[in-house]
PQR file of N, CA, C, O and H, with PARSE charges and radii, in Angstrom:
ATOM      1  N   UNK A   1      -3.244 -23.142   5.760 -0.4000 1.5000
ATOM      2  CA  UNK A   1      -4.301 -23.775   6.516 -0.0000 2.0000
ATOM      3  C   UNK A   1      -5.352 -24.250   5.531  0.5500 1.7000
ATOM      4  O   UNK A   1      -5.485 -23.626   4.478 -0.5500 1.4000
ATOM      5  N   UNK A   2      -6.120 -25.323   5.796 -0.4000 1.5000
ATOM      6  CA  UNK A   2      -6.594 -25.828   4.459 -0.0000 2.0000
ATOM      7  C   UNK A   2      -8.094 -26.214   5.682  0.5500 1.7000
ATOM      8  O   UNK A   2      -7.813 -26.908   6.659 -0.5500 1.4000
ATOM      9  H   UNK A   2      -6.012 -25.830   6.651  0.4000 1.0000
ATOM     10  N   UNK A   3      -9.453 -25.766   5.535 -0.4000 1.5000
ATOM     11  CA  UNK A   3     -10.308 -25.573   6.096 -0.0000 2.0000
ATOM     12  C   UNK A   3     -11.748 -26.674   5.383  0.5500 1.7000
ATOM     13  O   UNK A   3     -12.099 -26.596   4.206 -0.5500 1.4000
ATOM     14  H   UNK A   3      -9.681 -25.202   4.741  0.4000 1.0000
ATOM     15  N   UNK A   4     -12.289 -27.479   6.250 -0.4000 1.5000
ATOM     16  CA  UNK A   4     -13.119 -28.270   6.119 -0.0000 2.0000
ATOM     17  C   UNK A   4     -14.654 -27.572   6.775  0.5500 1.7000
ATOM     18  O   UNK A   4     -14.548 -27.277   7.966 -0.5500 1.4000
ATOM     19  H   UNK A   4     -12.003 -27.542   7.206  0.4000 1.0000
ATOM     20  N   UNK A   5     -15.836 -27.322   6.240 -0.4000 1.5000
ATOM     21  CA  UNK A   5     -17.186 -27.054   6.077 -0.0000 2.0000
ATOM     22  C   UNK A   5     -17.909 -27.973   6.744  0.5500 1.7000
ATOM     23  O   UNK A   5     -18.950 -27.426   7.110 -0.5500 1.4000
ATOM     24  H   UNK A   5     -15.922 -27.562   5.273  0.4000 1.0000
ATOM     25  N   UNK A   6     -17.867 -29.313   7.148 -0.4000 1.5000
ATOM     26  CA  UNK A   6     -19.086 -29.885   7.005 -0.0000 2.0000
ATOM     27  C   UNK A   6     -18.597 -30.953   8.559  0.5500 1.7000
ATOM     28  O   UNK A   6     -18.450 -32.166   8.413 -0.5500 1.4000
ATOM     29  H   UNK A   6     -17.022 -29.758   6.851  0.4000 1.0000
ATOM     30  N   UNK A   7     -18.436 -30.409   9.690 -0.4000 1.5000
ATOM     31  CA  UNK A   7     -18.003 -31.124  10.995 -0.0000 2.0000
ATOM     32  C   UNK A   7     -19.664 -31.933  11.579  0.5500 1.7000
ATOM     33  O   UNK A   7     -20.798 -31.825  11.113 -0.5500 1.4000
ATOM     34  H   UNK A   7     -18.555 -29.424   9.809  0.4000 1.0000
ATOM     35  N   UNK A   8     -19.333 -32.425  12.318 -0.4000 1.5000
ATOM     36  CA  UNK A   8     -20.619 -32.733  12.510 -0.0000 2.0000
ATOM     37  C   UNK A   8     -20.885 -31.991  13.812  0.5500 1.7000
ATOM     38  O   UNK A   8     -22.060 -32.172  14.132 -0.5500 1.4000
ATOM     39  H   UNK A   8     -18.412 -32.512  12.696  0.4000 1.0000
ATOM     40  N   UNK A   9     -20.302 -31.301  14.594 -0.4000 1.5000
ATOM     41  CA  UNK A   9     -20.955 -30.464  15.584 -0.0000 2.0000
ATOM     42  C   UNK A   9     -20.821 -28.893  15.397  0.5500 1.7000
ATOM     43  O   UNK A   9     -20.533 -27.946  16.129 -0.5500 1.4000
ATOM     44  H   UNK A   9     -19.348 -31.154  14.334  0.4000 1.0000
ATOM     45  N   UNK A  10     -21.179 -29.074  14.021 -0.4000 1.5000
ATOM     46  CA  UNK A  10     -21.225 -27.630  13.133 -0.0000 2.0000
ATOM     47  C   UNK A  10     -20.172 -26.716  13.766  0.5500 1.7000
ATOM     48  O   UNK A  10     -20.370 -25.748  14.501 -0.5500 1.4000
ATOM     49  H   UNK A  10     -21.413 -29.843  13.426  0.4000 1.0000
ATOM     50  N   UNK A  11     -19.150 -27.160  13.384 -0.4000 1.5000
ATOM     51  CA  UNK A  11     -17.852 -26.068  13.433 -0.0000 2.0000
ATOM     52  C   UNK A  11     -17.045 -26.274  12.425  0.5500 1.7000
ATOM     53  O   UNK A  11     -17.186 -27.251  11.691 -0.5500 1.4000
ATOM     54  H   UNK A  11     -18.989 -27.947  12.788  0.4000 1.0000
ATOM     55  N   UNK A  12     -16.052 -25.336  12.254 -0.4000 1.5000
ATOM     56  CA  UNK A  12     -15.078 -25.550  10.956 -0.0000 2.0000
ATOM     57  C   UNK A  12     -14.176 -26.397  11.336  0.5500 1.7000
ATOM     58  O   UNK A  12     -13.764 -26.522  12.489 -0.5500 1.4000
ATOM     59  H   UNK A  12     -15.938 -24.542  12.851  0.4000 1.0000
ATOM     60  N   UNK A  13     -13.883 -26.922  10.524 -0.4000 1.5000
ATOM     61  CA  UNK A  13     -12.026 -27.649  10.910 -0.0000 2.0000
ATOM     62  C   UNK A  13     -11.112 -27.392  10.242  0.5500 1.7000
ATOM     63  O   UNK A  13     -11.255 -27.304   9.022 -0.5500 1.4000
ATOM     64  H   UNK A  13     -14.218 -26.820   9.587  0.4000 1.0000
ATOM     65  N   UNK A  14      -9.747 -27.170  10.923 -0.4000 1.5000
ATOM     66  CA  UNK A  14      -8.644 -26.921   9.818 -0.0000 2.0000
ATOM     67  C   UNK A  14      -7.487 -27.173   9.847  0.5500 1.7000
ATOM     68  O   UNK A  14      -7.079 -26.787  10.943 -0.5500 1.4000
ATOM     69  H   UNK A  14      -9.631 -27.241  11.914  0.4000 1.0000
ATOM     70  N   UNK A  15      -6.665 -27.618   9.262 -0.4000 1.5000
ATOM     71  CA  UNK A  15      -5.641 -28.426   9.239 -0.0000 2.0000
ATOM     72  C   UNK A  15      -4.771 -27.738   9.021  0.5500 1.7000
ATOM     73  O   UNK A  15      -5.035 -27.155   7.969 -0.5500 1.4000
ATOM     74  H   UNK A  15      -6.996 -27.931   8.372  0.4000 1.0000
ATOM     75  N   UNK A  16      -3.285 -27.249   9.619 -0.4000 1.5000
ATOM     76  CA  UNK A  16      -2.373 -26.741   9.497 -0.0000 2.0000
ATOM     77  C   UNK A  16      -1.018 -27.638   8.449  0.5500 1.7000
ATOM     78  O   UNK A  16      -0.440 -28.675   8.776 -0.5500 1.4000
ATOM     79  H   UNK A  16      -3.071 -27.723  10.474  0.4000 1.0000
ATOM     80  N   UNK A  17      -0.817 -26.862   7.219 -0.4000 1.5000
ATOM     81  CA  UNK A  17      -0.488 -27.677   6.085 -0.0000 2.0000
ATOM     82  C   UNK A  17       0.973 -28.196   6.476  0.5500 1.7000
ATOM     83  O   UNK A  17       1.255 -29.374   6.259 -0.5500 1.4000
ATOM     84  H   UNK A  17      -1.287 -26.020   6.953  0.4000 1.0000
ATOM     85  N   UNK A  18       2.004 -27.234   7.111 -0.4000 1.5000
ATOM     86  CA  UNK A  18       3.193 -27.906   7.103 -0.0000 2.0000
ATOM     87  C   UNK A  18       3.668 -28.269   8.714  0.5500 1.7000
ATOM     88  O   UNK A  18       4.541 -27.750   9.409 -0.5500 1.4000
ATOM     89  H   UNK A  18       1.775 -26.277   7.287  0.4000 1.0000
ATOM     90  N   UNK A  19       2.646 -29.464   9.022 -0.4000 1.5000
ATOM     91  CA  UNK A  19       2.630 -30.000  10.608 -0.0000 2.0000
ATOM     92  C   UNK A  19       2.791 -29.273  11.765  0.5500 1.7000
ATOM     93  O   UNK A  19       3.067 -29.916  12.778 -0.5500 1.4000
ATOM     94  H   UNK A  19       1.936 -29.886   8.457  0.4000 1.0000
ATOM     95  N   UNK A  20       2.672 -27.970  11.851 -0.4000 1.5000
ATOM     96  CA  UNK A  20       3.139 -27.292  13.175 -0.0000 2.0000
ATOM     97  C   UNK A  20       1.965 -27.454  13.698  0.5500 1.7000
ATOM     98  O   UNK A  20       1.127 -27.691  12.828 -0.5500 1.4000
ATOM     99  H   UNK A  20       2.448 -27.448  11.028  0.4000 1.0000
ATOM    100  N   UNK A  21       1.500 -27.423  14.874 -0.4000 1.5000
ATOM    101  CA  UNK A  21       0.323 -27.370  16.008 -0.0000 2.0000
ATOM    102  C   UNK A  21      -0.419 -25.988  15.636  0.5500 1.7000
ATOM    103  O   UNK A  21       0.194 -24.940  15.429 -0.5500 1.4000
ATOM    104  H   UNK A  21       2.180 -27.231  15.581  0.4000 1.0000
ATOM    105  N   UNK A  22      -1.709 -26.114  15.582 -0.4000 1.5000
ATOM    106  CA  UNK A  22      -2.702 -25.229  14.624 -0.0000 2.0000
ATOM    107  C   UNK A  22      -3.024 -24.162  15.669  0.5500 1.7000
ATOM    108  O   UNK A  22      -3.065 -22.989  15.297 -0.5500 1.4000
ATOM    109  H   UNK A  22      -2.207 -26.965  15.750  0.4000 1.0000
ATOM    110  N   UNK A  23      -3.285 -24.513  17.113 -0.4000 1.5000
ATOM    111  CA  UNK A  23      -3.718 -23.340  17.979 -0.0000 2.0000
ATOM    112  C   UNK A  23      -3.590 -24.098  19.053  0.5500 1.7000
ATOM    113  O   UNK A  23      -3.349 -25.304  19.108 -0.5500 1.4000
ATOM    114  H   UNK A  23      -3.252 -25.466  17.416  0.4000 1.0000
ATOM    115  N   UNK A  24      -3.841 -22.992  20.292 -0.4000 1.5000
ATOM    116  CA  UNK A  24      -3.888 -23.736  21.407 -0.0000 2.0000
ATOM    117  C   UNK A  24      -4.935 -23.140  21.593  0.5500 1.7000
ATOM    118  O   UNK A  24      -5.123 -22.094  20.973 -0.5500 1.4000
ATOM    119  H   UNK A  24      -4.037 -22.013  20.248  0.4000 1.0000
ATOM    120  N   UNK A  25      -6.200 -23.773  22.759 -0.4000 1.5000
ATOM    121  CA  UNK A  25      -7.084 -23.303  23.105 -0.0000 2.0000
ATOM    122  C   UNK A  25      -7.860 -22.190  23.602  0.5500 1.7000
ATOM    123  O   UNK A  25      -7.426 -21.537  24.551 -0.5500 1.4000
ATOM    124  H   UNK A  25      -6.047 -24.624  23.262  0.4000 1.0000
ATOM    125  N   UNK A  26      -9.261 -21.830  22.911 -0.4000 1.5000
ATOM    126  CA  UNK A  26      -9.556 -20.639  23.515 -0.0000 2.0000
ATOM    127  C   UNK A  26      -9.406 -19.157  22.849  0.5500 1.7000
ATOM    128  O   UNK A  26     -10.181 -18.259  23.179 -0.5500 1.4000
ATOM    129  H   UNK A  26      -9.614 -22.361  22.140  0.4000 1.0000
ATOM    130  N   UNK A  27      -8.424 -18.959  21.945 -0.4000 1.5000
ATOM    131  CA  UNK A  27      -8.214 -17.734  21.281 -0.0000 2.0000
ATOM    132  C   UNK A  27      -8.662 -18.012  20.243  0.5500 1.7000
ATOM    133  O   UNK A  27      -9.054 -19.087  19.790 -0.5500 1.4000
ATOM    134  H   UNK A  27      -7.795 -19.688  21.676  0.4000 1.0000
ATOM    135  N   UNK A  28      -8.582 -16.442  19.589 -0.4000 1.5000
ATOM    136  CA  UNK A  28      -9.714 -15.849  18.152 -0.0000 2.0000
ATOM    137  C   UNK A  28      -8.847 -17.172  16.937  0.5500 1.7000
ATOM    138  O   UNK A  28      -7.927 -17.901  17.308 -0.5500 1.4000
ATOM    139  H   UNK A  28      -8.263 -15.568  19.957  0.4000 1.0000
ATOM    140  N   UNK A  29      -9.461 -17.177  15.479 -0.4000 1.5000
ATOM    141  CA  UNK A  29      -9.082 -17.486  14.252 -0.0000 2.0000
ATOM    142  C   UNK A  29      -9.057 -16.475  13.629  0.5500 1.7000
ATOM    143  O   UNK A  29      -9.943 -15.638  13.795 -0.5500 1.4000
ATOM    144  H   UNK A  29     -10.209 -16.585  15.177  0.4000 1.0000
ATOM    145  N   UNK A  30      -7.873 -16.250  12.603 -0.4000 1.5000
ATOM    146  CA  UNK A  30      -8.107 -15.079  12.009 -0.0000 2.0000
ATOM    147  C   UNK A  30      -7.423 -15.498  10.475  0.5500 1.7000
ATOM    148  O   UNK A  30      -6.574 -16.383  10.580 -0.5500 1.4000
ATOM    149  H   UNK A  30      -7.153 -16.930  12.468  0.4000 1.0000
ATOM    150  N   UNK A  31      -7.615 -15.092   9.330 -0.4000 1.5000
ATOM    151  CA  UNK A  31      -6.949 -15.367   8.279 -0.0000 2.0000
ATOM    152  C   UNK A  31      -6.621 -13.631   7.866  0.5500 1.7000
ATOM    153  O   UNK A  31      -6.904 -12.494   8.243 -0.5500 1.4000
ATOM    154  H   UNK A  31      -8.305 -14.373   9.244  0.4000 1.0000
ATOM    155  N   UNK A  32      -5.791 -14.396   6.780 -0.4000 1.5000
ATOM    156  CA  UNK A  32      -5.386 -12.722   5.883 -0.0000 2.0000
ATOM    157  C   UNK A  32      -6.039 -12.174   4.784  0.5500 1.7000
ATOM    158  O   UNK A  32      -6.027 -13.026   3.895 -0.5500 1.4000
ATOM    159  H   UNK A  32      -5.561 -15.319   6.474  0.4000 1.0000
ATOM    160  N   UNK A  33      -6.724 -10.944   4.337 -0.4000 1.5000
ATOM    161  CA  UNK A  33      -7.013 -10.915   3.377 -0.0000 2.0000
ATOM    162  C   UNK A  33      -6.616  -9.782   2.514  0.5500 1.7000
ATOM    163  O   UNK A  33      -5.937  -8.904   3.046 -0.5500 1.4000
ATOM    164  H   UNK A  33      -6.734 -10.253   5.059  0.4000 1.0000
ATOM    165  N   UNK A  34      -6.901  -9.674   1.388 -0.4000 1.5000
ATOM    166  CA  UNK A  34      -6.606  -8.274   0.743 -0.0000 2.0000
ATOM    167  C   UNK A  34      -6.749  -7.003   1.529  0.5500 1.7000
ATOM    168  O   UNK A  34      -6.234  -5.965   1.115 -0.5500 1.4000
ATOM    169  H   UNK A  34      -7.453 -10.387   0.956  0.4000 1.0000
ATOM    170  N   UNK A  35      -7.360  -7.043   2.532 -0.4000 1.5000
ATOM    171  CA  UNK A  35      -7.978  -5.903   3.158 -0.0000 2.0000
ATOM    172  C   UNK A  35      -6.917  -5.777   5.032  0.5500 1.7000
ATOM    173  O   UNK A  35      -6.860  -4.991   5.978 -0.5500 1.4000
ATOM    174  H   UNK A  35      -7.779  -7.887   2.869  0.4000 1.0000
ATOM    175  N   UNK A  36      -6.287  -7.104   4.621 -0.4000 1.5000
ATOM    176  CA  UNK A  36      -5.484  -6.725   5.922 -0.0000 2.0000
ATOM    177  C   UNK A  36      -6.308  -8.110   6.738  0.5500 1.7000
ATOM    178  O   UNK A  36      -6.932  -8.824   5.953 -0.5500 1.4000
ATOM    179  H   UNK A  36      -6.333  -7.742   3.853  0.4000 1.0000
ATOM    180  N   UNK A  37      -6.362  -8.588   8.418 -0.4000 1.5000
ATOM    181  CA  UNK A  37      -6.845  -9.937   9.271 -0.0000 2.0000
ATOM    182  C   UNK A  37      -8.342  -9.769   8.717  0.5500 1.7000
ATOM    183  O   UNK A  37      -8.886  -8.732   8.338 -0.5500 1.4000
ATOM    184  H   UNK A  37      -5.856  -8.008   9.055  0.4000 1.0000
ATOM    185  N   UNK A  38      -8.817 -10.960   8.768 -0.4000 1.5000
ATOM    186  CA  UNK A  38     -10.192 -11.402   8.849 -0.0000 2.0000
ATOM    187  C   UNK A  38     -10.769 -11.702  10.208  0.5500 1.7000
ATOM    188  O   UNK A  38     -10.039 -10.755  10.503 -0.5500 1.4000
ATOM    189  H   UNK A  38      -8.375 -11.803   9.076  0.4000 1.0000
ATOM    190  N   UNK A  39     -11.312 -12.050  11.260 -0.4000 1.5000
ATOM    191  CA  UNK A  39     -11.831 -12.648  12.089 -0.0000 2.0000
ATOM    192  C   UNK A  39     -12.825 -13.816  11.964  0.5500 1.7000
ATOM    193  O   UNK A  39     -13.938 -13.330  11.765 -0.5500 1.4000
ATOM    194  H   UNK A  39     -11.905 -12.818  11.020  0.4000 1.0000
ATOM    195  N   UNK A  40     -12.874 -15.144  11.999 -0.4000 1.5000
ATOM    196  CA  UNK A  40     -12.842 -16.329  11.414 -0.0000 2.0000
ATOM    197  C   UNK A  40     -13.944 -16.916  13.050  0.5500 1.7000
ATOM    198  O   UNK A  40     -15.135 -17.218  12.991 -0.5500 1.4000
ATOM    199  H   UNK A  40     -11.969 -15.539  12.161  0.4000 1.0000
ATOM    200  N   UNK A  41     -13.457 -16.919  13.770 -0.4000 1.5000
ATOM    201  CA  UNK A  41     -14.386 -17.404  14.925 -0.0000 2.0000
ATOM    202  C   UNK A  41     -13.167 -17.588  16.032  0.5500 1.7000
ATOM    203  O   UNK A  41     -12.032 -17.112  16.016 -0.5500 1.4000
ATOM    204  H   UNK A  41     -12.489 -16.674  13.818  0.4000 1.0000
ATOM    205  N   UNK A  42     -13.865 -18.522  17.077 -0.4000 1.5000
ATOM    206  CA  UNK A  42     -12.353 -18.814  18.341 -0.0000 2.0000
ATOM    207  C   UNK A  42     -12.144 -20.568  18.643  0.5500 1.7000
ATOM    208  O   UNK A  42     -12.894 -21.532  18.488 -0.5500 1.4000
ATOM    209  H   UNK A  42     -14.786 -18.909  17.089  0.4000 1.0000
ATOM    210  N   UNK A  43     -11.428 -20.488  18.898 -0.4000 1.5000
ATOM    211  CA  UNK A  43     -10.957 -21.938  19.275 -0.0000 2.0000
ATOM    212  C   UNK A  43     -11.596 -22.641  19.702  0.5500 1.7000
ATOM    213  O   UNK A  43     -11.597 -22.326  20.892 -0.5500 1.4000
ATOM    214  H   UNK A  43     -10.819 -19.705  19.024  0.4000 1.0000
ATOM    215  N   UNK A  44     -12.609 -23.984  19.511 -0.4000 1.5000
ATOM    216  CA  UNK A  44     -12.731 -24.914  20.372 -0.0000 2.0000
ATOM    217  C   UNK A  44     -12.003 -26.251  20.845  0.5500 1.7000
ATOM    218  O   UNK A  44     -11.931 -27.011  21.811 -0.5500 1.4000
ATOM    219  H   UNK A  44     -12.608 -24.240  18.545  0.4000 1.0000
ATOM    220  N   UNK A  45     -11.507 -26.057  19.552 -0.4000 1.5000
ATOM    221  CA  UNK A  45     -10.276 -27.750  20.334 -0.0000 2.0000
ATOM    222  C   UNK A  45      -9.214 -27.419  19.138  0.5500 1.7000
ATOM    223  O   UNK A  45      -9.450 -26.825  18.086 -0.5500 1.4000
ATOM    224  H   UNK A  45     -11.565 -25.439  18.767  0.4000 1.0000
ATOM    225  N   UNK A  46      -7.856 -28.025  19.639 -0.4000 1.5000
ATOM    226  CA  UNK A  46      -6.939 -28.407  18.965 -0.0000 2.0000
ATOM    227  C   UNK A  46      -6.131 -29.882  19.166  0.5500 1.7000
ATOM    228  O   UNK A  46      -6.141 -30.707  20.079 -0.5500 1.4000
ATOM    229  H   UNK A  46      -7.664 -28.508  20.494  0.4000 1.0000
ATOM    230  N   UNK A  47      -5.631 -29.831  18.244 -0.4000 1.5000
ATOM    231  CA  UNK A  47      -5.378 -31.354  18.476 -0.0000 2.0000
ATOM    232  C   UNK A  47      -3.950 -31.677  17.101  0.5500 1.7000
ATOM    233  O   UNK A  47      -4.020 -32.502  16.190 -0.5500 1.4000
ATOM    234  H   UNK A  47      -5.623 -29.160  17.502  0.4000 1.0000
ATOM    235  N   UNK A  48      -2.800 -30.733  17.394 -0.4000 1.5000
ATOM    236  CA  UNK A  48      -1.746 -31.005  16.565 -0.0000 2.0000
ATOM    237  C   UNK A  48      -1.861 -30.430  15.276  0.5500 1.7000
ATOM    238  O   UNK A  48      -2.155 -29.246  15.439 -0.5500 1.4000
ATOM    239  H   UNK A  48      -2.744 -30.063  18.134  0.4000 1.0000
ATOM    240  N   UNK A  49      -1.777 -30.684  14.153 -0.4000 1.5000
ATOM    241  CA  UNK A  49      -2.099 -29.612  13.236 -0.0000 2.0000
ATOM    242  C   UNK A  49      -3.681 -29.375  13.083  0.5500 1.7000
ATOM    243  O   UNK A  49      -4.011 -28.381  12.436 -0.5500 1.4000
ATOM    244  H   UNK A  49      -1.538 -31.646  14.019  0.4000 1.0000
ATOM    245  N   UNK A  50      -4.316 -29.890  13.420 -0.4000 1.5000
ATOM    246  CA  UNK A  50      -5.993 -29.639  13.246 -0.0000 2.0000
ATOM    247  C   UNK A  50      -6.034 -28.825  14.349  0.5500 1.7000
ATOM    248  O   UNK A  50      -5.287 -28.723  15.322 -0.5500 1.4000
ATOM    249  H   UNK A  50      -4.047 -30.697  13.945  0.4000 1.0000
ATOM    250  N   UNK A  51      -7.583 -27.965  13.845 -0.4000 1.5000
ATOM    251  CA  UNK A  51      -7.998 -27.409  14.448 -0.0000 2.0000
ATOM    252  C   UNK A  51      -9.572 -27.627  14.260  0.5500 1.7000
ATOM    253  O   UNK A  51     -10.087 -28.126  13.260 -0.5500 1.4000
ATOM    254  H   UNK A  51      -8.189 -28.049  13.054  0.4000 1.0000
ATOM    255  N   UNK A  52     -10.405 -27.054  15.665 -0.4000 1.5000
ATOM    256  CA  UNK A  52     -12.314 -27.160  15.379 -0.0000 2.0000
ATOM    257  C   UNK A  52     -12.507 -25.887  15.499  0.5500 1.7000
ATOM    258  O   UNK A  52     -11.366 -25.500  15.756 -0.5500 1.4000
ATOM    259  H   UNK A  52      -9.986 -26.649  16.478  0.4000 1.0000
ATOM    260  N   UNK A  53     -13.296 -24.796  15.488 -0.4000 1.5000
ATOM    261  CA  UNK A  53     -13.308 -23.597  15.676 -0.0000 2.0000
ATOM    262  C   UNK A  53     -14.828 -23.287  15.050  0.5500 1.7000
ATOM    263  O   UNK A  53     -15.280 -23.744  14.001 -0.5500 1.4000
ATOM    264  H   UNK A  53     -14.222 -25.110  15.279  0.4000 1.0000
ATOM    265  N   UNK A  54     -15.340 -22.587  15.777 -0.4000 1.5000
ATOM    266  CA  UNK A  54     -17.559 -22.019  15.665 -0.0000 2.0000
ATOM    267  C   UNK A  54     -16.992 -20.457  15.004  0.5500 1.7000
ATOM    268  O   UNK A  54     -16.339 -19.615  15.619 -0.5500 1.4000
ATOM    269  H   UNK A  54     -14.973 -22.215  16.630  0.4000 1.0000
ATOM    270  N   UNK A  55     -17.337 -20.405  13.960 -0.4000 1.5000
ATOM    271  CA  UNK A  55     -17.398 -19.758  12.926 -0.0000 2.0000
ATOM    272  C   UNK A  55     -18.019 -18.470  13.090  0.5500 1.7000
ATOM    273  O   UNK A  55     -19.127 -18.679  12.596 -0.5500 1.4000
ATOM    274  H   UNK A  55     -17.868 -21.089  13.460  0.4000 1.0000
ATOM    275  N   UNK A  56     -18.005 -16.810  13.618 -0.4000 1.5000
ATOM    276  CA  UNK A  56     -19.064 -15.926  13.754 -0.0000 2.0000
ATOM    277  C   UNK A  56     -20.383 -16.518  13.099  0.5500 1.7000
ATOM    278  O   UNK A  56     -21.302 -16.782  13.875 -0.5500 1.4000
ATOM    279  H   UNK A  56     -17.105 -16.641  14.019  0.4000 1.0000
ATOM    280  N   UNK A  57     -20.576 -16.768  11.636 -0.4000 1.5000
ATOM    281  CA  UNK A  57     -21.606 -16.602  11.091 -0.0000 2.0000
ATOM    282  C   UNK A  57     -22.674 -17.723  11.705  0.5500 1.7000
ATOM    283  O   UNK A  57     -23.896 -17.599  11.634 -0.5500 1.4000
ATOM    284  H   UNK A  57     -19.830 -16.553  11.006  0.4000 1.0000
ATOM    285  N   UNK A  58     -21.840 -19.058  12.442 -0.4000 1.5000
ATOM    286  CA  UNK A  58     -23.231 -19.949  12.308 -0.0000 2.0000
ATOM    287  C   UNK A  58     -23.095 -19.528  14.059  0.5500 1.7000
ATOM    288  O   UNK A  58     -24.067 -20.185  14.432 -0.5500 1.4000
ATOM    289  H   UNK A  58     -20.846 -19.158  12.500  0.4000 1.0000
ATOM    290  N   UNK A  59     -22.534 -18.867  15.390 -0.4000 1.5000
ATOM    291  CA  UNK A  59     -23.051 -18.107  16.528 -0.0000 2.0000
ATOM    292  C   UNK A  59     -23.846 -16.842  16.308  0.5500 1.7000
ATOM    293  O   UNK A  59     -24.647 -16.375  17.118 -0.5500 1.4000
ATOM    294  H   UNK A  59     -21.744 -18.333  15.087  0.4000 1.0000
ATOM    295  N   UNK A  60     -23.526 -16.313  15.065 -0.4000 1.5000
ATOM    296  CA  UNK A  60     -24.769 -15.141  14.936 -0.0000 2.0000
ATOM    297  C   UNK A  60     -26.154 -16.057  15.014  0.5500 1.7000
ATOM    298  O   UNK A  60     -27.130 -15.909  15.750 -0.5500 1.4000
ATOM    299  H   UNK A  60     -22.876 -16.693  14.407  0.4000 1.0000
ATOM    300  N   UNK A  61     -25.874 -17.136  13.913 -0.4000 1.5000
ATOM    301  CA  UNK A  61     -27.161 -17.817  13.759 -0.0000 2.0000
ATOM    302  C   UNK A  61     -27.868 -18.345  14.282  0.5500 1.7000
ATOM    303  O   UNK A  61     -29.071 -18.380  14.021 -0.5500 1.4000
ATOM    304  H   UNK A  61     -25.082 -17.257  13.315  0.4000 1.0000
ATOM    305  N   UNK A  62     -26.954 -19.247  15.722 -0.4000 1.5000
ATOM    306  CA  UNK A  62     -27.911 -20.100  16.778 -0.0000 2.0000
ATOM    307  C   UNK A  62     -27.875 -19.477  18.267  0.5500 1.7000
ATOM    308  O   UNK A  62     -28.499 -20.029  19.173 -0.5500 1.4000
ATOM    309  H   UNK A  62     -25.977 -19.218  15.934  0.4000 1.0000
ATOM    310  N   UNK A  63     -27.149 -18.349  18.477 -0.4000 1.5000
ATOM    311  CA  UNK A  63     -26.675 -17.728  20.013 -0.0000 2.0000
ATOM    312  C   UNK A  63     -26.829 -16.135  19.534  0.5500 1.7000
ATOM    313  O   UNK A  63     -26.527 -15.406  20.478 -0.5500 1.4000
ATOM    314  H   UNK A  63     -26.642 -17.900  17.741  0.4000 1.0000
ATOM    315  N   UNK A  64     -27.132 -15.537  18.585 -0.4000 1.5000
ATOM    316  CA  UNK A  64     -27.412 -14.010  18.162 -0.0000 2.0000
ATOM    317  C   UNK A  64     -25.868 -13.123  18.519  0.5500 1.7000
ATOM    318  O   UNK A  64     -25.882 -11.907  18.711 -0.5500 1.4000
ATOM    319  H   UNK A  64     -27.377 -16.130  17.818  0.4000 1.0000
ATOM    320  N   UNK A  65     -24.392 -14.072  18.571 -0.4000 1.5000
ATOM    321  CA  UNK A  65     -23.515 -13.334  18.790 -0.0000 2.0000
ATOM    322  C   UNK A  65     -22.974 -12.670  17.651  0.5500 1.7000
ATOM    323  O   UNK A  65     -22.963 -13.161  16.523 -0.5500 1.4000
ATOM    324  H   UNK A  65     -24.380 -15.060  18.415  0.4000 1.0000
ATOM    325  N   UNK A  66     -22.571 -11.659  17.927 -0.4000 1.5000
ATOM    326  CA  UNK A  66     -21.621 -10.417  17.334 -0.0000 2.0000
ATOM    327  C   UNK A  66     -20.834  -9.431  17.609  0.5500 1.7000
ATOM    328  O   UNK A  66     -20.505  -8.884  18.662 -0.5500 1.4000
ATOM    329  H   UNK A  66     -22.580 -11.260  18.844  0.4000 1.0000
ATOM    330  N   UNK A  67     -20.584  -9.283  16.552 -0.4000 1.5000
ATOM    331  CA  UNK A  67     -18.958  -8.247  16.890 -0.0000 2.0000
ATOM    332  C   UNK A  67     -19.248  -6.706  16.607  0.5500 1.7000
ATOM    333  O   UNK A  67     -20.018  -6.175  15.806 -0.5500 1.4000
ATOM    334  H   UNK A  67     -20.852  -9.728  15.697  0.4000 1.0000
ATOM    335  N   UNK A  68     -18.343  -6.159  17.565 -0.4000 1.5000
ATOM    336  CA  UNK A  68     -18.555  -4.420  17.411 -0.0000 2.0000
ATOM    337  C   UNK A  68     -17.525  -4.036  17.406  0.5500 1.7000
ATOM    338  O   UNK A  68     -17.318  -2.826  17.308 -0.5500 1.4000
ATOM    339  H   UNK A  68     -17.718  -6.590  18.216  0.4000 1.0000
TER
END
C-alpha cells in the first residue's frame, strides 16, 4: 500500500500496489508493524485500488476522538 499525506479534505489516501480493490466501506485501516497491527483510521471512500481514510491523529485533533 503506498500512502499519500496531503488530500485536500484532510484524509490519507492510499493506493493498493498490485491492483486489487483497497477496502470496502466503513471498516478500520490497519498496517503491520514490528510490534504486530497498527490502527491507521477507518474508511471513508474507496474507489478500486485507492483508498481515502481520516487518520486517528488528525480526529483526535478536530472531533477529540480516541481509542481505549
Amino acid at each position: 500500500m503506498l500512502f499519500f499525506y496531503n488530500d485536500r479534505e484532510d484524509l490519507v489516501e492510499g493506493e493498493q500496489m498490485n491492483g486489487q480493490d483497497a477496502a470496502r466501506g466503513g471498516g478500520p485501516v490497519y498496517s503491520r508493524g514490528d510490534a504486530g497491527l497498527i490502527a491507521n483510521g477507518t474508511v471513508t471512500r474507496g474507489a478500486g485500488p485507492r483508498i481515502g481514510f481520516q487518520d486517528f491523529a488528525t480526529a483526535n485533533r478536530d472531533f477529540g476522538v480516541s481509542m481505549s
